[in-house]
Structures are given as structure tokens and as C-alpha cells.
N, C-alpha and C positions, 0 to 999 in steps of 0.2 A: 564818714566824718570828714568834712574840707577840712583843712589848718589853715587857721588866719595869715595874712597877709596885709604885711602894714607895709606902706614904700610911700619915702621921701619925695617927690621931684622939687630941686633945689631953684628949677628954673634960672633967669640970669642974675643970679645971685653969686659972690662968693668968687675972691682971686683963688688961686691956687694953692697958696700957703693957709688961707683961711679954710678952704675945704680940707687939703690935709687934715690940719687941725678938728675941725670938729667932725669926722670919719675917725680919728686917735681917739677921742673919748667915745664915739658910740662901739666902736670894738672892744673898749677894755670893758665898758658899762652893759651891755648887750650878750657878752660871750654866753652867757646861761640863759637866753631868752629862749622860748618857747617856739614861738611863732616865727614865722618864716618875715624877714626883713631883707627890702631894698631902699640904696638909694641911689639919684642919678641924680650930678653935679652936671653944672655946665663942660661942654667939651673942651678945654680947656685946662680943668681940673681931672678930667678921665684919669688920664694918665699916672699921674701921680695919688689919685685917690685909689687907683687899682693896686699899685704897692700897699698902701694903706691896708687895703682888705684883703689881702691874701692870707689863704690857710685860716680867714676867718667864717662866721656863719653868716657873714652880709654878704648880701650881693650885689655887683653893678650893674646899674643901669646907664642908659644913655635916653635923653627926653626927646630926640628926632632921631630921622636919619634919611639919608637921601632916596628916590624912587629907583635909581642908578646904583649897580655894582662900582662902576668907574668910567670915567670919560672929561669931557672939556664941559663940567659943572661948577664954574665959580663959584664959591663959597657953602659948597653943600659938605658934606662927609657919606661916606659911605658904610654901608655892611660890615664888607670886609676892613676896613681903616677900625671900624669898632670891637671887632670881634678879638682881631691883633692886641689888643689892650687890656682885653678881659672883659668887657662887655658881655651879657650873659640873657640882658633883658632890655629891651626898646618901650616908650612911650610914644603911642602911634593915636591920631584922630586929636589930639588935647585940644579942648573948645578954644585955647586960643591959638592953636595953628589953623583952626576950621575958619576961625573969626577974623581974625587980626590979619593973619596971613591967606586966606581965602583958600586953604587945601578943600578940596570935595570932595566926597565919598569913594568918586574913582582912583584919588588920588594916595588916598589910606588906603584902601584894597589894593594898590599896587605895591604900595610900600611894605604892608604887610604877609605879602605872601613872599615878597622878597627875603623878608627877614625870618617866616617861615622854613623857607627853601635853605637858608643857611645856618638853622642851627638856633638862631634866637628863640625865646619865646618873649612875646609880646602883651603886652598892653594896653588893649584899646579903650580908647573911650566915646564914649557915646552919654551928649547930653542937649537937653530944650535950654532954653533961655526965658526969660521971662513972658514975651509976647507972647512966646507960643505955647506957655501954661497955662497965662489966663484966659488962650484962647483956645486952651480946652485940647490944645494938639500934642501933648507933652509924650503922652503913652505912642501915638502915630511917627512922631519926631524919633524918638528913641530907638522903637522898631527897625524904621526906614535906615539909620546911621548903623544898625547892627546887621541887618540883612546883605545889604552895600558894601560895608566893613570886610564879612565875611565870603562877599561870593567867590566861588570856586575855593573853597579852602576845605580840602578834607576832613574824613572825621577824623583820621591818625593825626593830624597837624593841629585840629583844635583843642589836643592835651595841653598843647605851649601855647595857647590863647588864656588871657586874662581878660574881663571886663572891667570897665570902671567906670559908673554911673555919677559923672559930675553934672550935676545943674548949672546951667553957663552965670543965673543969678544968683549963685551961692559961693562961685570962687572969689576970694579974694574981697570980699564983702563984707564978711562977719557975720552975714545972714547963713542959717542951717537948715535944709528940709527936714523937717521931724524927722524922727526915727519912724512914724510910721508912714509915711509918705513916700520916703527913700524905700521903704521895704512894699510897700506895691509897684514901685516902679520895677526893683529888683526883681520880685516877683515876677511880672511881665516880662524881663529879659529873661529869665528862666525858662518861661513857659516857649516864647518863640526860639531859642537853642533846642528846646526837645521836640517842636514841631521840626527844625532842619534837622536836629542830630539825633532828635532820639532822649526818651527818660534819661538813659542811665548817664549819656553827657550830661544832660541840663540839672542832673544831679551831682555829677563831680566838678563842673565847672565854678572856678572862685570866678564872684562879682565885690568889688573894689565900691566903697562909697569915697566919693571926692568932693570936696566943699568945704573951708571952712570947719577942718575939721580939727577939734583940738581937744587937750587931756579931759576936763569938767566935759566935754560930749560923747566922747567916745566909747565909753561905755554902755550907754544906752544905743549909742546906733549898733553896736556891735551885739547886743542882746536881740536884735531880731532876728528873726530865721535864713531870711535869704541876704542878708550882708555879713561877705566874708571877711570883709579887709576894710583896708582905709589906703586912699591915694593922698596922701597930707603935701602939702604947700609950704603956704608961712612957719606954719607951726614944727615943721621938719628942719626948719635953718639955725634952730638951737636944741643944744643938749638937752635943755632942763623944760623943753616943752616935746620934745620928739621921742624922749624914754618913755615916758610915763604913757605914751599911745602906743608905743612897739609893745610894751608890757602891761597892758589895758586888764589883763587878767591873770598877772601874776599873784 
């Protein structure tokens, strides 16, 4: 049986005293939730949202991190700078570092064994965009970002891999892939981890719906078989929209 997995990414949202703050009420409101919760505040707020969450059942995330342990990287962060802080979990591939900022495949498989190799467990994502839905390449798209993601990464190391199937037309849109749309894609990510890993991985690994995901959805996406979790967005930057999905089945 997976245990759900709901995680915030706050993205560049939120000064420091504002992420405090709203890490203070998901800790007091959250301490008896069920399901396994993260969230990752800008790097900025790390630090202080790490105090926040100590000794409690949330975890920190960080939503980058550099391809570099360390060196003469202007404005990158590292691993190790992460780890120091309490960092427990990275957001690696997210369509808008793939998009915006032009990371490539080789570029998330580097960064990811990196964080692999020291202790993280990761995040990846892998998602189509609009064109290449309706040009019928969604399921090829997805494949190819999780193969690439993944190479040379063992099977002992893809215990602390996550997936998170976002659709690049669903972030930040208000637009949702059905629950059953999202759940064939998932499926398909499934099936190609047990072609590389093997049934019994492609059966314990959690897959992450990301999109547009909010309280009135989330239960239906989370009724289908192969979505484990939820990658939330907007709807993770307030209490009174990010409980009610951390607790979707209380």
C-alpha cells in the first residue's frame, strides 16, 4: 500500500516572515495528518522555515538545486548548502525550469544523481505541454523526460525517487487533466519504471499529480489507482486552501 504524498512547492512566492508564518499554522493544523507532507519555500525562507519544522511530521523541501557540489557558480546553491539546513527533499526537472529556464534532460539527470548520491530524496517531474498533446506525443514526451531523468540511477537509489506527473498546460491555468487522463498517463509511468526497475519498484514507487490542483479536485484525482500524491502550487500558499488537500481523506 503507497501512503499519499501531498507537497507544496511555494515557488517565488513568500518573504521570509510570511513563509514562517504560514509553516506556524500548517504545523499546529497538520500534526495528526495521515499522509506524508512537504513543503519547499523559496531559498530564502529555507532557513527559517527549517526552525519552523523541526521535531514536526512536515518536511523540507528545496524546489532547485545546483548541478555543482561547489565551486565559482554565481547565483546557484548547492547540495550540500541544502542539506546544512535541513533539506530532506529537492524538486528536480519542474516544467518551468525545463521551459523558462531551458534545463535538459542531461541537465536533471545530473542534478539528480547528485542529490541522490548525498542523501536527498528527490522529486522529479516529468510533463507534455500542450502542443505535444494534441499532437498525440504526450505518452512519448513523458517516457523520454523519465528515462533521461533516470539514467544510470540504481535500483537501491530509486527508493528516494518521486515522480510527479505535471502537464506543462495545467500549471498555473486553472485548467485540470481529468482524473482519468492523469491516471493513464500515471499508469504509463508505472509501467516504463517496471520495464527499467522491475514490478515490485513500479509498484512501490509514489507518482505526484501536479496541475492546478485544488481542495473541490483533489479527491477525485486522488481516487484513482495510480495517483499517489499531489505536487500543489498556488493552492499550497494558504492555510485554508493547502489543509484541506494534505487531509483529502481525513
Amino acid at each position: 500500500m503507497r501512503n499519499s504524498f501531498l507537497a507544496g512547492n511555494w515557488k517565488m512566492h513568500k518573504t521570509q516572515k510570511e513563509a514562517e508564518e504560514l509553516a506556524g499554522k500548517l504545523v499546529t493544523s497538520l500534526r495528526d495528518c495521515r499522509n506524508r507532507i512537504m513543503i519547499a519555500p523559496s531559498f530564502t525562507a529555507l532557513s527559517g522555515v527549517s526552525r519552523i519544522l523541526k521535531d514536526s511530521n512536515i518536511l523540507l523541501g528545496a524546489q532547485n538545486m545546483s548541478t555543482d557540489e561547489s565551486g565559482a557558480h554565481t547565483g546557484e546553491v548547492s547540495v550540500l548548502m541544502l542539506k546544512d539546513i535541513g533539506v530532506s527533499i529537492v524538486i528536480l526537472g519542474h516544467s518551468e525550469r525545463r521551459h523558462v529556464y531551458n534545463e535538459t534532460d542531461e541537465v536533471v539527470n545530473k542534478k539528480l544523481k547528485l542529490a541522490l548520491g548525498h542523501g536527498l530524496e528527490v522529486i522529479l517531474c516529468v510533463g507534455e505541454t500542450l502542443e505535444e498533446r494534441e499532437g498525440g506525443r504526450a505518452l512519448s514526451v513523458v517516457r523520454g523526460q523519465l528515462t533521461e531523468g533516470l539514467k544510470d540511477v540504481s535500483s537501491s537509489l530509486l527508493e528516494n525517487v518521486v515522480i510527479a506527473y505535471e502537464p506543462v498546460w495545467a500549471i498555473g491555468t486553472g485548467k485540470t487533466a481529468t482524473p482519468e487522463d492523469a491516471d493513464e498517463i500515471h499508469r504509463a509511468i508505472r509501467k516504463e519504471v517496471s520495464s527499467l526497475y522491475g514490478t515490485d519498484a513500479a509498484d512501490r514507487i509514489i507518482i505526484q499529480y501536479g496541475g492546478s490542483v485544488k481542495p473541490d479536485n483533489v479527491k477525485d484525482l486522488m481516487a484513482m489507482d495510480n495517483i499517489d500524491g499531489a505536487l500543489v502550487g498556488g493552492a499550497s500558499l494558504k492555510s485554508e486552501t493547502f489543509i484541506p488537500i494534505a487531509e483529502y481523506n481525513k
